[in-house]
Each structure stands twice: as C-alpha cells, then as structure tokens.
DRENPA-3360 file (N, C-alpha, C; in nm, 2 decimals, always signed):
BEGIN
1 = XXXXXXXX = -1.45/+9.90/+2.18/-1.34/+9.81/+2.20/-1.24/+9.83/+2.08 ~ -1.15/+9.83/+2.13/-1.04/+9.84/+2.04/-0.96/+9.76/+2.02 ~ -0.94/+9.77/+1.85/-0.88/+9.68/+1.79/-0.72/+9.59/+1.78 ~ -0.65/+9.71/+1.90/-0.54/+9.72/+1.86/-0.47/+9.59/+1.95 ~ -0.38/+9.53/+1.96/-0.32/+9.43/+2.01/-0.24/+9.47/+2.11 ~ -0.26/+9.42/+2.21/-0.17/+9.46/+2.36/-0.06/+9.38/+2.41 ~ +0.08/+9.48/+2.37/+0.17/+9.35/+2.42/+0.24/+9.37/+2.58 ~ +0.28/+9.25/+2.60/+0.35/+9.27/+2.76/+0.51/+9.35/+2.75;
9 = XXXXXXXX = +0.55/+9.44/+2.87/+0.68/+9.47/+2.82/+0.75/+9.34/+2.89 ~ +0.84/+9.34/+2.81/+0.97/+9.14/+2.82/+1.09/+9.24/+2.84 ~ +1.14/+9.20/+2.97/+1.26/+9.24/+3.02/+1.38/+9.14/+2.97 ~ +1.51/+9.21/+2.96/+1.61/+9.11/+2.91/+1.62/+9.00/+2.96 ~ +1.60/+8.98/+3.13/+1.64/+8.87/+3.19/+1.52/+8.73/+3.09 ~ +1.41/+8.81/+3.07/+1.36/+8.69/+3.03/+1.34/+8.68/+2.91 ~ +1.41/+8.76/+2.77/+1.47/+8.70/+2.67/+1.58/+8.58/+2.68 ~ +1.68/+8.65/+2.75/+1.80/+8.58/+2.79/+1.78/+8.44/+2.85;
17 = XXXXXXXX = +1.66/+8.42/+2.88/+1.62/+8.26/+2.93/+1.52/+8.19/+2.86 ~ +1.47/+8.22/+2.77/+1.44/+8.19/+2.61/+1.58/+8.09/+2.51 ~ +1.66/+8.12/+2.54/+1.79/+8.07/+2.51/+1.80/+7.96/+2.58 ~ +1.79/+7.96/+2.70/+1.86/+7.81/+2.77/+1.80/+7.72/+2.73 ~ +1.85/+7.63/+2.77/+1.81/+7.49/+2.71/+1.78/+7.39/+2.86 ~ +1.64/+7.34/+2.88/+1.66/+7.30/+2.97/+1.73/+7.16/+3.05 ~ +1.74/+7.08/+2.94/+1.87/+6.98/+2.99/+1.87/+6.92/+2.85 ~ +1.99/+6.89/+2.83/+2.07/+6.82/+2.69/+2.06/+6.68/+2.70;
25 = XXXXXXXX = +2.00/+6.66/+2.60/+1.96/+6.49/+2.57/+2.05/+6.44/+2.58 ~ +2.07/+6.33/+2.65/+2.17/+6.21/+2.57/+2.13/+6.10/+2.50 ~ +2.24/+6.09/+2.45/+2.23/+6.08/+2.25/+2.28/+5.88/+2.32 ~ +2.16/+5.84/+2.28/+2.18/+5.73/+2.25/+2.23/+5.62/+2.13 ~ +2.37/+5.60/+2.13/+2.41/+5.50/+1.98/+2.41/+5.34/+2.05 ~ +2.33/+5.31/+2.11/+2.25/+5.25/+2.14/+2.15/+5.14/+2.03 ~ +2.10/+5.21/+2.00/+1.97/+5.15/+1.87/+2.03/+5.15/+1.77 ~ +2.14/+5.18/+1.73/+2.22/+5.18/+1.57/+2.26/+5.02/+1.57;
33 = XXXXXXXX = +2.30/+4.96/+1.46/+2.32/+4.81/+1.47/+2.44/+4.81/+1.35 ~ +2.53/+4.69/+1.34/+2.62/+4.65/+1.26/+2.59/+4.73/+1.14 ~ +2.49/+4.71/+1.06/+2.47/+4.71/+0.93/+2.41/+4.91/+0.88 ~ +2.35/+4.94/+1.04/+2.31/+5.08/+1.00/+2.51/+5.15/+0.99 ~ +2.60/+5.12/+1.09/+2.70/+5.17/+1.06/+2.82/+5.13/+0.92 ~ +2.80/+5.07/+0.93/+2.83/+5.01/+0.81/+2.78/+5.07/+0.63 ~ +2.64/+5.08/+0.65/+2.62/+5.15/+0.57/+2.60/+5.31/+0.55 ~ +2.64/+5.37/+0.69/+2.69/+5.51/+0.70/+2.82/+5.53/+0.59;
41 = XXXXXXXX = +2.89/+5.43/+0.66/+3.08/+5.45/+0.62/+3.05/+5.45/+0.48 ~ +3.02/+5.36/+0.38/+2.97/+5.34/+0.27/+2.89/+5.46/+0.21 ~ +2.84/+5.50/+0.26/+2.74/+5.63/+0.20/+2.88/+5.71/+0.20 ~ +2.96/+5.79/+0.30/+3.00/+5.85/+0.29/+3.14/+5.87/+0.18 ~ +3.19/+5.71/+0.18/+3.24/+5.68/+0.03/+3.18/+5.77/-0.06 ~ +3.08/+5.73/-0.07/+3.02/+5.76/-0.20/+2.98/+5.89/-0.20 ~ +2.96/+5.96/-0.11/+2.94/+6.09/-0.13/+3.07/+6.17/-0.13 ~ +3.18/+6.08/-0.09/+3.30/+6.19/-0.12/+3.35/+6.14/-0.26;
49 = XXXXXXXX = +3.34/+6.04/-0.34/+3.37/+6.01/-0.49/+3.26/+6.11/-0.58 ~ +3.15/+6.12/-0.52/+3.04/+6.23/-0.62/+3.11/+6.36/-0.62 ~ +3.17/+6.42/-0.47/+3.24/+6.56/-0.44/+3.40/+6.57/-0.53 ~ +3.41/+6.46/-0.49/+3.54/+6.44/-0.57/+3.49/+6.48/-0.77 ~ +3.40/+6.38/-0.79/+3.37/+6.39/-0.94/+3.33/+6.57/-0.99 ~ +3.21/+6.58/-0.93/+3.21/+6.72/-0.89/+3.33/+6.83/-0.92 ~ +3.41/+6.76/-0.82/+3.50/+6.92/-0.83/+3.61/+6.89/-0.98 ~ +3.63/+6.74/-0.96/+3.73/+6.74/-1.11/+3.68/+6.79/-1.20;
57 = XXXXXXXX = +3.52/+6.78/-1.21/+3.48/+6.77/-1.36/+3.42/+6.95/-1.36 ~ +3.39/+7.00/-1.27/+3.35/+7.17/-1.28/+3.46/+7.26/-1.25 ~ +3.53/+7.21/-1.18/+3.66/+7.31/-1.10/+3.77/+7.34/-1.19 ~ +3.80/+7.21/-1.22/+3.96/+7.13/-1.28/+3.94/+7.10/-1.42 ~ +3.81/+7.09/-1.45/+3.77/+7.06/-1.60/+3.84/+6.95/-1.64 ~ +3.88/+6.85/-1.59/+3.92/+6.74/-1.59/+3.86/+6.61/-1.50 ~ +3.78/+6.54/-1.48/+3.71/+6.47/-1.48/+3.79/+6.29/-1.46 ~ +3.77/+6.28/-1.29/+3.83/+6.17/-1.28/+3.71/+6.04/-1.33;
65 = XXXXXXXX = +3.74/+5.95/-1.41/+3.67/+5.87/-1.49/+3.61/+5.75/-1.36 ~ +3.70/+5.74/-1.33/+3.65/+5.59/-1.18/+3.57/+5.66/-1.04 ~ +3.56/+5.80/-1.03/+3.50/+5.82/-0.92/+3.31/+5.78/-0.93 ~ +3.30/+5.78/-1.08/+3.19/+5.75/-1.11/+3.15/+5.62/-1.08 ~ +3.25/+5.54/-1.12/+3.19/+5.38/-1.16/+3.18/+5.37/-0.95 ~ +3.29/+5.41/-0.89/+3.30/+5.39/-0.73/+3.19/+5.46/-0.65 ~ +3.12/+5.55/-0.71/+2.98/+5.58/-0.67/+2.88/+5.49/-0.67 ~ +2.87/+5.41/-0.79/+2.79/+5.33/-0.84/+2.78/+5.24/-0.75;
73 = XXXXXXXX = +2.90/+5.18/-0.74/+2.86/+5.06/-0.62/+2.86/+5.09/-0.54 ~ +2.93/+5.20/-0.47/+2.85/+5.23/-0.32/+2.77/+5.26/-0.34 ~ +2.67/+5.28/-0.40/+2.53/+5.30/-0.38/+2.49/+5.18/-0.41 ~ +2.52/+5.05/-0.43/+2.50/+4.87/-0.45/+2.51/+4.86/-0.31 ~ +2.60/+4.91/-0.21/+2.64/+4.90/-0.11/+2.54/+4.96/-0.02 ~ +2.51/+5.06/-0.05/+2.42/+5.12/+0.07/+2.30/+5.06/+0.08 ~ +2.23/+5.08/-0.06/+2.07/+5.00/-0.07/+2.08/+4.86/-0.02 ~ +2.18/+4.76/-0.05/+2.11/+4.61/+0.01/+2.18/+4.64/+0.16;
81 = XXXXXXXX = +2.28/+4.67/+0.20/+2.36/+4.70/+0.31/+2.21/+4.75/+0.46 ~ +2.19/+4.87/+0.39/+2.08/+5.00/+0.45/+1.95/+4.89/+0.40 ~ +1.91/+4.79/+0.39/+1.79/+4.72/+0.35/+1.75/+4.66/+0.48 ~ +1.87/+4.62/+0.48/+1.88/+4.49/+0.63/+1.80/+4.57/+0.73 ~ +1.86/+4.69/+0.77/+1.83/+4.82/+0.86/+1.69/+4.78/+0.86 ~ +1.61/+4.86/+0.73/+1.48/+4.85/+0.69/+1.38/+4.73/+0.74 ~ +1.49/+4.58/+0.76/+1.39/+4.50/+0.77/+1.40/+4.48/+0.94 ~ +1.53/+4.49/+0.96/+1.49/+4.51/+1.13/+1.42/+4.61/+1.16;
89 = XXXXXXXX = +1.40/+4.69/+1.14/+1.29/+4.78/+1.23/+1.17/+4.78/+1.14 ~ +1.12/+4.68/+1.08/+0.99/+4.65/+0.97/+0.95/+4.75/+0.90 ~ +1.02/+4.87/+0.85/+1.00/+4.97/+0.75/+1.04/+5.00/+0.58 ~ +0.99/+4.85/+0.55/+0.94/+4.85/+0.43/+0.82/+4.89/+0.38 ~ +0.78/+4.85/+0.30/+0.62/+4.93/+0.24/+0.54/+4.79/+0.25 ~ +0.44/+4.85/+0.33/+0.35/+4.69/+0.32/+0.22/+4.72/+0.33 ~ +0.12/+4.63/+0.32/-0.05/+4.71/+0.32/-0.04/+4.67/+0.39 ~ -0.14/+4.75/+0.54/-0.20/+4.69/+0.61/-0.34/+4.67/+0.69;
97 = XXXXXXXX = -0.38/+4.70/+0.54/-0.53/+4.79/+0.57/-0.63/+4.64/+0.58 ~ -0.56/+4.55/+0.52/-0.63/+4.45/+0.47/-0.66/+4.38/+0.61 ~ -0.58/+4.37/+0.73/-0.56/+4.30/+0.84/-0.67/+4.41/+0.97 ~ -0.68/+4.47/+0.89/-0.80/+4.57/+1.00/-0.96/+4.55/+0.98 ~ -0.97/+4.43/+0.88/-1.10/+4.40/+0.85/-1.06/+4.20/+0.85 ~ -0.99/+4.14/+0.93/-0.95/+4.05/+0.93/-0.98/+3.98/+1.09 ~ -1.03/+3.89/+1.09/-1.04/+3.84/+1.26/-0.92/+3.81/+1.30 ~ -0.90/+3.83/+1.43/-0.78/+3.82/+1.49/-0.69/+3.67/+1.43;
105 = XXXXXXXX = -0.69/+3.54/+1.44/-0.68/+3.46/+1.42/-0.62/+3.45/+1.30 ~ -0.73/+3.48/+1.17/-0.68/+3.49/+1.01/-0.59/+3.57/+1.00 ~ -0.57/+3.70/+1.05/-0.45/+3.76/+1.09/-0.36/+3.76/+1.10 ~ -0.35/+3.71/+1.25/-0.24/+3.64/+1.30/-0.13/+3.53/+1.19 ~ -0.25/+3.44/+1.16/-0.20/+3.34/+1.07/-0.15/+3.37/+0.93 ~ -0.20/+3.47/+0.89/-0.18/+3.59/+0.76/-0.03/+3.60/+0.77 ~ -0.01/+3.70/+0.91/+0.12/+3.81/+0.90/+0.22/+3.66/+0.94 ~ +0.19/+3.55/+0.99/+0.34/+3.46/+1.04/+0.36/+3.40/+0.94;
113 = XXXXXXXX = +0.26/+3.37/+0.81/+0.29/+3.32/+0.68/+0.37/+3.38/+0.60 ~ +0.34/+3.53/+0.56/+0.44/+3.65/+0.53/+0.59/+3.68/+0.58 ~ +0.54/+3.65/+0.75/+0.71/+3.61/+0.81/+0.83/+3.53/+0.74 ~ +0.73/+3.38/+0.71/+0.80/+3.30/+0.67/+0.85/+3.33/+0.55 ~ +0.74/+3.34/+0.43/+0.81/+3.39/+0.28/+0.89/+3.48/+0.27 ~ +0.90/+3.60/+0.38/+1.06/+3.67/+0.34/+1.14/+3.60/+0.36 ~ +1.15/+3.49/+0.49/+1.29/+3.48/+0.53/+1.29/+3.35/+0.43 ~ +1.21/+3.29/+0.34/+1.24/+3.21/+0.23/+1.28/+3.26/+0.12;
121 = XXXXXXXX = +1.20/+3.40/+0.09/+1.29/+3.48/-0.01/+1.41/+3.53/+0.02 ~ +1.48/+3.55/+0.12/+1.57/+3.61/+0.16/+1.66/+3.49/+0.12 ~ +1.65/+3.39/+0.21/+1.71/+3.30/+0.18/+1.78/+3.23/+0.06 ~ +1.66/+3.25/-0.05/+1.68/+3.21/-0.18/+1.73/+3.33/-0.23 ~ +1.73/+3.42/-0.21/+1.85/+3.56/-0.25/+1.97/+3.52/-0.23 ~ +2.01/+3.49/-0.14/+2.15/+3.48/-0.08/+2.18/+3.34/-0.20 ~ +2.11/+3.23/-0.24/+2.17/+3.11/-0.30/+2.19/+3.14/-0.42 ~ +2.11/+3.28/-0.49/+2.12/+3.32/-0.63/+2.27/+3.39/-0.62;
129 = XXXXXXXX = +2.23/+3.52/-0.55/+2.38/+3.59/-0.52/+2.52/+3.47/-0.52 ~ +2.50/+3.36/-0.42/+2.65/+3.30/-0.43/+2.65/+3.18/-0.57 ~ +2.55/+3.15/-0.63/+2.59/+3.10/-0.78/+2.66/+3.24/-0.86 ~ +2.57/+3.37/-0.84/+2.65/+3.45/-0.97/+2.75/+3.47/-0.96 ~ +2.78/+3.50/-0.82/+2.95/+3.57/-0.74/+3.02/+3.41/-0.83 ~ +3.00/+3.30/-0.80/+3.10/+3.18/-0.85/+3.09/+3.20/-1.02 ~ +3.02/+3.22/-1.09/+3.00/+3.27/-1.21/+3.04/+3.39/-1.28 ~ +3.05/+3.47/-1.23/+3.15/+3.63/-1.27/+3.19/+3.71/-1.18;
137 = XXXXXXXX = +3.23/+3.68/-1.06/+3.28/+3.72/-0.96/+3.40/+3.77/-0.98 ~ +3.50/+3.76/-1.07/+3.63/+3.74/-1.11/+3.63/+3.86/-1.22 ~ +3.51/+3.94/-1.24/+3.53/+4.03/-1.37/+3.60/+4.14/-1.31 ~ +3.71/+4.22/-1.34/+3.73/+4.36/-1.39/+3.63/+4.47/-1.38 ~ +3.69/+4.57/-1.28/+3.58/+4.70/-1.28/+3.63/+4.74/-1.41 ~ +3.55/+4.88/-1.44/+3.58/+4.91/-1.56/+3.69/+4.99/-1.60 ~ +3.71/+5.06/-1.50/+3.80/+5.18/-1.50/+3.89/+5.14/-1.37 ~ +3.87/+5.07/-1.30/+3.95/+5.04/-1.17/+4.03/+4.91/-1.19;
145 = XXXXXXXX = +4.15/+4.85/-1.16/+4.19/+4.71/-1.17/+4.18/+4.66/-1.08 ~ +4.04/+4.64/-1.00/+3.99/+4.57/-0.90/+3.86/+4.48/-0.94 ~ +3.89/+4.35/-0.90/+3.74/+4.22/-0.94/+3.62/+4.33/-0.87 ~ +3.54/+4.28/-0.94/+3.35/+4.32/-0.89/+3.30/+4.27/-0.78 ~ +3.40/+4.14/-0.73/+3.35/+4.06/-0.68/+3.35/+4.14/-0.50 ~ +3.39/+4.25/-0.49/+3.37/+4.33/-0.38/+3.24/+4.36/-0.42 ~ +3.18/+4.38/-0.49/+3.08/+4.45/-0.50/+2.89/+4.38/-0.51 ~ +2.96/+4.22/-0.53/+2.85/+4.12/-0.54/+2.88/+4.09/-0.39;
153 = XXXXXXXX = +3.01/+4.10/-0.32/+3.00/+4.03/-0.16/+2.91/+4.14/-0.09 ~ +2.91/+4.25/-0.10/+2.82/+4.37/-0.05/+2.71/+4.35/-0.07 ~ +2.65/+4.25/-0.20/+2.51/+4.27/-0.20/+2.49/+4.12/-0.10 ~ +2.57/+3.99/-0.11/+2.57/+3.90/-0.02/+2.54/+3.91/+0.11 ~ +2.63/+4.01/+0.12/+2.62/+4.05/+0.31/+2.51/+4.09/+0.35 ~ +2.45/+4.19/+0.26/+2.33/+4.25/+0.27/+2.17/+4.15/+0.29 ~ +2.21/+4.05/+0.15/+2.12/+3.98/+0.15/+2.10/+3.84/+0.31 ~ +2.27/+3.82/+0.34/+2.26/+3.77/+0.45/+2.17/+3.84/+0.59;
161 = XXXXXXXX = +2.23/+3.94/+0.58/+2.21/+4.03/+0.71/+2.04/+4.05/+0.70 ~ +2.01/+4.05/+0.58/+1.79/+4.08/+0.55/+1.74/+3.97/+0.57 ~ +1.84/+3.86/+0.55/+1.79/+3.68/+0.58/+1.76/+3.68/+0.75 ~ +1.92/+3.72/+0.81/+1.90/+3.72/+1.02/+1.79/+3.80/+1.05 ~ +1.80/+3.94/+1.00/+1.72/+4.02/+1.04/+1.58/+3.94/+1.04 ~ +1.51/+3.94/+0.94/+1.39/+3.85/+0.92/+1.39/+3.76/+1.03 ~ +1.46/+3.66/+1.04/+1.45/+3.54/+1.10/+1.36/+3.63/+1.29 ~ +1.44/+3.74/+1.32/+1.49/+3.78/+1.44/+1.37/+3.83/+1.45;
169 = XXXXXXXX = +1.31/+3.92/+1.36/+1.15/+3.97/+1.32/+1.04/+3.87/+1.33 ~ +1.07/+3.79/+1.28/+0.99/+3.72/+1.28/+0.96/+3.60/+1.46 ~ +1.06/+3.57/+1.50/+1.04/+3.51/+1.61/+0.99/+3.64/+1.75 ~ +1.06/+3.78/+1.72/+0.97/+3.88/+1.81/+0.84/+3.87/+1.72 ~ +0.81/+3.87/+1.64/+0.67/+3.87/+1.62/+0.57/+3.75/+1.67 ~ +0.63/+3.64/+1.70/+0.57/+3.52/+1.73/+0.55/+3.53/+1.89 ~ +0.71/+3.61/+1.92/+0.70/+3.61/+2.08/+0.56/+3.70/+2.14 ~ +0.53/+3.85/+2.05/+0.50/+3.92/+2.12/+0.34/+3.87/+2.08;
177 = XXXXXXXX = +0.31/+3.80/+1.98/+0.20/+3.80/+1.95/+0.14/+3.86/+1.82 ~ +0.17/+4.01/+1.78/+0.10/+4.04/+1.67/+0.24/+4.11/+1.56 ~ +0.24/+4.17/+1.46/+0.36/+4.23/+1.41/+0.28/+4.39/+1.37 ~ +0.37/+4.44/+1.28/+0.37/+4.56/+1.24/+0.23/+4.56/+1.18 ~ +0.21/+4.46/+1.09/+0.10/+4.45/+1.00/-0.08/+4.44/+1.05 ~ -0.04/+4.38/+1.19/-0.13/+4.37/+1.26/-0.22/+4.52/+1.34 ~ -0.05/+4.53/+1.40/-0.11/+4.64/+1.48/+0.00/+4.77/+1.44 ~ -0.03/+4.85/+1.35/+0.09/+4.96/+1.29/+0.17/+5.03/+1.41;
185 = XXXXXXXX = +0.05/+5.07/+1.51/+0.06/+5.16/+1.62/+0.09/+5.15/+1.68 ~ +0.14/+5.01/+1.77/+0.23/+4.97/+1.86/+0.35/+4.99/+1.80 ~ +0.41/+5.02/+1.66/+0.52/+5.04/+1.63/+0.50/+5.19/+1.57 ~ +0.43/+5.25/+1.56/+0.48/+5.40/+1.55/+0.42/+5.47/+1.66 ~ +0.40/+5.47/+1.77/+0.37/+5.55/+1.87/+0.21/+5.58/+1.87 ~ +0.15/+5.60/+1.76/+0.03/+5.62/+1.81/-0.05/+5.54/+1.86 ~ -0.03/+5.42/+1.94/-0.13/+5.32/+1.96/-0.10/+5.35/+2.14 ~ -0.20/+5.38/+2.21/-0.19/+5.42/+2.37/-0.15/+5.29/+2.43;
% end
C-alpha cells in the first residue's frame, strides 16, 4: 500500500463555482436600537479626534491640544451610552453557576429580586447624576470653551436609557418565566 495521497483532477468550471455565493444575506438593522446607534456616531467621534491627534502630533509635529480632552469624553459617551445596549440584551458579567444548583422557585425568586435592584440602582444613578449636573454642570472644558455639562448629560442619558432598559428586562423576564441567569442557553443558542 502506498503512501502517497491521491488527488481528483478539478476542472475550472468547478473552481469557478467555489466562488459563488449561494444567496446574499439580508442584513437586518432591525435589532439595532436608539442607543446602539447613537453610540456608534459617538465612537466614531472619537476615533476621528484620536486620528486627528495622531496625525497632528506624528505627521505635523504639532499636536492639536483638545482632540484629546474630546476623546476623553466620547469615550464617557460610548461606555454609559453602549451600557444601556449591554443591559438590553443582558450581557453584562453575571454568575450563574449559582442558579444551577438552586430549585426552580428559589431561583426564580433570586433572579426577579436582582431584577429589581438594578432598576433601583439604576434609578438611584440617574438622581446622583442630576444632583452633580445641578452642582458643576456649568464648568469649562479644559481646552475647549464649552460647559461639561454635555458631557454629564451623556452619562444621564445613558444612565436613563440602563434605568428603561432594565425595567423592559425585567418585565420580559417575568413574562417569559425564567431570565438569562436562570437559563444562559435560551439566550445564547445552545439550549435545544
């Protein structure tokens, strides 16, 4: 018996159909929501003030001073903005090992208790946020002659938008019965 490896001869026609594609997805923007686009536009801010800084300061060897500080808070912008995202589709970091050695019931009653304390934390985010905003809202960027107070409303909005979200999580979680925490798998595909 010989060792040697036996290949088929492949005519062009069936390279050339190795290429096709057999039908083109359509692209659903669909499942994108207020706050995921929202915090695209914002990212992209920010990635064009880093490009921007970038080229002043290696290219031009002159170094625009505010593209920095305007990174900074779009990236204030994207994190609480892009958080919201996170909590509507329940992908934050959470244990859930603990609820797999839990009877159904204590569970249950576990993850709607958890429910409740984000959208109470959330809640109480949003009342700290609007004391500080009334408290230094009115300051001077540093490099820019624009108030901060864009930049505390962004974290507001955010913290609003993680307050609905929750609420909205939490009542599909009551509707359907179990949450993320319960059953991981009905939300990442592996659960049949």
């Amino acid at each position: 018996m010989s060792t040697a490896e036996i290949h088929r001869q492949i005519t062009a026609d069936e390279i050339a159909h190795t290429f096709e594609e057999e039908a083109t997805p359509k692209v659903d923007l669909g499942i994108y929501a207020f706050e995921d686009w929202l915090a695209l536009a914002i990212f992209w801010v920010m990635a064009l003030a880093v490009f921007l800084q970038f080229f002043t300061r290696y290219v031009l060897n002159d170094s625009y001073a505010w593209t920095e500080e305007i990174a900074t808070y779009c990236l204030i912008g994207v994190v609480f903005i892009g958080s919201s995202m996170c909590v509507r589709l329940s992908r934050h970091i959470q244990v859930d090992l603990v609820y797999r050695y839990l009877p159904h019931l204590v569970a249950r009653a576990l993850s709607t208790a958890i429910d409740l304390i984000r959208i109470a934390f959330f809640g109480y985010a949003i009342k700290l946020v609007w004391v500080y905003i009334q408290i230094i809202g009115d300051e001077q960027m540093t490099t820019i002659n624009l108030p901060k107070d864009y930049v505390y409303y962004a974290v507001l909005l955010g913290f609003v938008l993680m307050f609905a979200r929750s609420v909205q999580v939490a009542l599909q979680n009551w509707r359907q019965g179990y949450s993320v925490l319960e059953r991981p798998g009905a939300y990442d595909g592996s659960e049949g």
